[in-house]
C-alpha positions in Angstrom: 0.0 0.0 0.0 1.0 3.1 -0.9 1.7 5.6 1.7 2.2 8.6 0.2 0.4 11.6 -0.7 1.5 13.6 -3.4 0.9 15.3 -7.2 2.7 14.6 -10.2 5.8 16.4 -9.9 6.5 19.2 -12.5 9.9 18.9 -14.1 12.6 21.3 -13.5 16.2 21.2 -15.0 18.8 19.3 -13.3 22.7 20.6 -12.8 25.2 22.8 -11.0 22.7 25.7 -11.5 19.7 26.3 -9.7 16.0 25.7 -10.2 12.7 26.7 -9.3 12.2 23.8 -6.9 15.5 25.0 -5.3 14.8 28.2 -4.6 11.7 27.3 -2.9 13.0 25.0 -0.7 15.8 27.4 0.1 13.2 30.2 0.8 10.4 27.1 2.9 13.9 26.4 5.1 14.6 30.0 5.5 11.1 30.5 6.0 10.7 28.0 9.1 13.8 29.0 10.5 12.6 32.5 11.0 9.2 31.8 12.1 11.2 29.9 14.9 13.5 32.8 15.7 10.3 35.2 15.9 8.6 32.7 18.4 11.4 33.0 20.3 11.2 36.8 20.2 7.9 36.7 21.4 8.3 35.3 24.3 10.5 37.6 25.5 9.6 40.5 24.4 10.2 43.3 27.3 6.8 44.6 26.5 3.5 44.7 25.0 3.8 46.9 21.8 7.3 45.0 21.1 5.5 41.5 21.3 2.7 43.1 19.2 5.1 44.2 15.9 6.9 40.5 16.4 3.5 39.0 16.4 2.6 41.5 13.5 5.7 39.9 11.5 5.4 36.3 12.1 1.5 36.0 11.3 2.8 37.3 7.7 6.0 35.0 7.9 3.9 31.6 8.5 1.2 32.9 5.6 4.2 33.0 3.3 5.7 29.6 4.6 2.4 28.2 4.3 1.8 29.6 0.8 5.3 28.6 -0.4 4.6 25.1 0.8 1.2 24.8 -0.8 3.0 25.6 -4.3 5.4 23.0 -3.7 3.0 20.9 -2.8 1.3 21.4 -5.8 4.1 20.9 -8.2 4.7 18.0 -6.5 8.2 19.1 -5.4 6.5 18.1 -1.5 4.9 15.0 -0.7 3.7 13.8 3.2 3.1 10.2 4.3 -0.3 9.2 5.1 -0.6 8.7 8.9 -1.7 5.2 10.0 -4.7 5.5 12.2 -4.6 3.4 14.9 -0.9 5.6 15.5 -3.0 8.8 15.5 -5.4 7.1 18.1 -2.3 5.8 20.1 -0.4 9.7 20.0 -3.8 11.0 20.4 -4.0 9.5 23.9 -1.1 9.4 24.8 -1.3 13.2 24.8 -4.6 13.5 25.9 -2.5 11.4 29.2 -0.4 14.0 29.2 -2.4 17.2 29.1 -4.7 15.6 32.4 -1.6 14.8 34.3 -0.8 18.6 33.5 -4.0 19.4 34.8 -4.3 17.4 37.9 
Protein backbone atom coordinates (compact mmCIF):
# COMPACT_ATOMS: atom_id res chain seq x y z
CA UNK A 1 0.00 0.00 0.00
CA UNK A 2 0.99 3.05 -0.94
CA UNK A 3 1.73 5.58 1.74
CA UNK A 4 2.25 8.57 0.18
CA UNK A 5 0.38 11.57 -0.70
CA UNK A 6 1.52 13.62 -3.42
CA UNK A 7 0.89 15.27 -7.22
CA UNK A 8 2.69 14.64 -10.23
CA UNK A 9 5.80 16.40 -9.86
CA UNK A 10 6.46 19.24 -12.47
CA UNK A 11 9.86 18.92 -14.15
CA UNK A 12 12.60 21.29 -13.51
CA UNK A 13 16.20 21.23 -15.05
CA UNK A 14 18.79 19.28 -13.27
CA UNK A 15 22.66 20.64 -12.75
CA UNK A 16 25.22 22.76 -10.97
CA UNK A 17 22.69 25.69 -11.49
CA UNK A 18 19.70 26.31 -9.73
CA UNK A 19 15.99 25.72 -10.22
CA UNK A 20 12.74 26.71 -9.34
CA UNK A 21 12.16 23.79 -6.92
CA UNK A 22 15.53 24.98 -5.25
CA UNK A 23 14.78 28.16 -4.56
CA UNK A 24 11.67 27.30 -2.88
CA UNK A 25 13.05 25.02 -0.67
CA UNK A 26 15.79 27.41 0.15
CA UNK A 27 13.22 30.24 0.76
CA UNK A 28 10.41 27.12 2.86
CA UNK A 29 13.89 26.41 5.10
CA UNK A 30 14.57 30.04 5.53
CA UNK A 31 11.11 30.53 5.98
CA UNK A 32 10.70 27.97 9.08
CA UNK A 33 13.83 29.03 10.49
CA UNK A 34 12.61 32.54 10.96
CA UNK A 35 9.21 31.77 12.14
CA UNK A 36 11.17 29.87 14.90
CA UNK A 37 13.47 32.78 15.70
CA UNK A 38 10.32 35.21 15.87
CA UNK A 39 8.61 32.72 18.45
CA UNK A 40 11.40 32.98 20.29
CA UNK A 41 11.24 36.84 20.22
CA UNK A 42 7.87 36.71 21.37
CA UNK A 43 8.31 35.28 24.25
CA UNK A 44 10.52 37.63 25.50
CA UNK A 45 9.57 40.46 24.42
CA UNK A 46 10.19 43.33 27.30
CA UNK A 47 6.76 44.64 26.46
CA UNK A 48 3.47 44.68 24.96
CA UNK A 49 3.81 46.91 21.84
CA UNK A 50 7.29 45.01 21.12
CA UNK A 51 5.47 41.45 21.31
CA UNK A 52 2.68 43.09 19.20
CA UNK A 53 5.12 44.20 15.95
CA UNK A 54 6.86 40.52 16.37
CA UNK A 55 3.52 38.99 16.45
CA UNK A 56 2.59 41.50 13.50
CA UNK A 57 5.71 39.85 11.55
CA UNK A 58 5.42 36.29 12.14
CA UNK A 59 1.55 36.00 11.34
CA UNK A 60 2.78 37.31 7.71
CA UNK A 61 5.98 34.95 7.93
CA UNK A 62 3.89 31.63 8.47
CA UNK A 63 1.16 32.92 5.56
CA UNK A 64 4.21 32.97 3.26
CA UNK A 65 5.74 29.64 4.55
CA UNK A 66 2.43 28.18 4.30
CA UNK A 67 1.79 29.64 0.79
CA UNK A 68 5.34 28.64 -0.37
CA UNK A 69 4.63 25.07 0.78
CA UNK A 70 1.16 24.76 -0.83
CA UNK A 71 2.98 25.60 -4.27
CA UNK A 72 5.44 23.05 -3.66
CA UNK A 73 2.98 20.85 -2.85
CA UNK A 74 1.29 21.41 -5.76
CA UNK A 75 4.08 20.91 -8.23
CA UNK A 76 4.69 18.01 -6.55
CA UNK A 77 8.19 19.07 -5.36
CA UNK A 78 6.54 18.07 -1.45
CA UNK A 79 4.93 14.97 -0.70
CA UNK A 80 3.66 13.82 3.16
CA UNK A 81 3.09 10.24 4.34
CA UNK A 82 -0.27 9.16 5.10
CA UNK A 83 -0.60 8.74 8.95
CA UNK A 84 -1.70 5.15 9.97
CA UNK A 85 -4.70 5.49 12.21
CA UNK A 86 -4.61 3.44 14.86
CA UNK A 87 -0.90 5.64 15.49
CA UNK A 88 -2.97 8.84 15.53
CA UNK A 89 -5.44 7.10 18.11
CA UNK A 90 -2.25 5.80 20.12
CA UNK A 91 -0.44 9.67 19.96
CA UNK A 92 -3.82 11.01 20.45
CA UNK A 93 -4.05 9.48 23.87
CA UNK A 94 -1.07 9.35 24.83
CA UNK A 95 -1.25 13.21 24.75
CA UNK A 96 -4.59 13.49 25.94
CA UNK A 97 -2.54 11.41 29.23
CA UNK A 98 -0.38 13.99 29.20
CA UNK A 99 -2.41 17.22 29.07
CA UNK A 100 -4.66 15.56 32.36
CA UNK A 101 -1.62 14.76 34.30
CA UNK A 102 -0.79 18.58 33.54
CA UNK A 103 -4.02 19.39 34.81
CA UNK A 104 -4.29 17.42 37.88
Amino acid sequence: MNNQITNPKVDVPTGISCNDKDYLNSLLSCLKEMSKNYVMAMTEASNEKLYSQYKQVFLTLIDLQREVYELMFRKGWYSLEKADTQKVGQKLQMLSQEYQDLNA
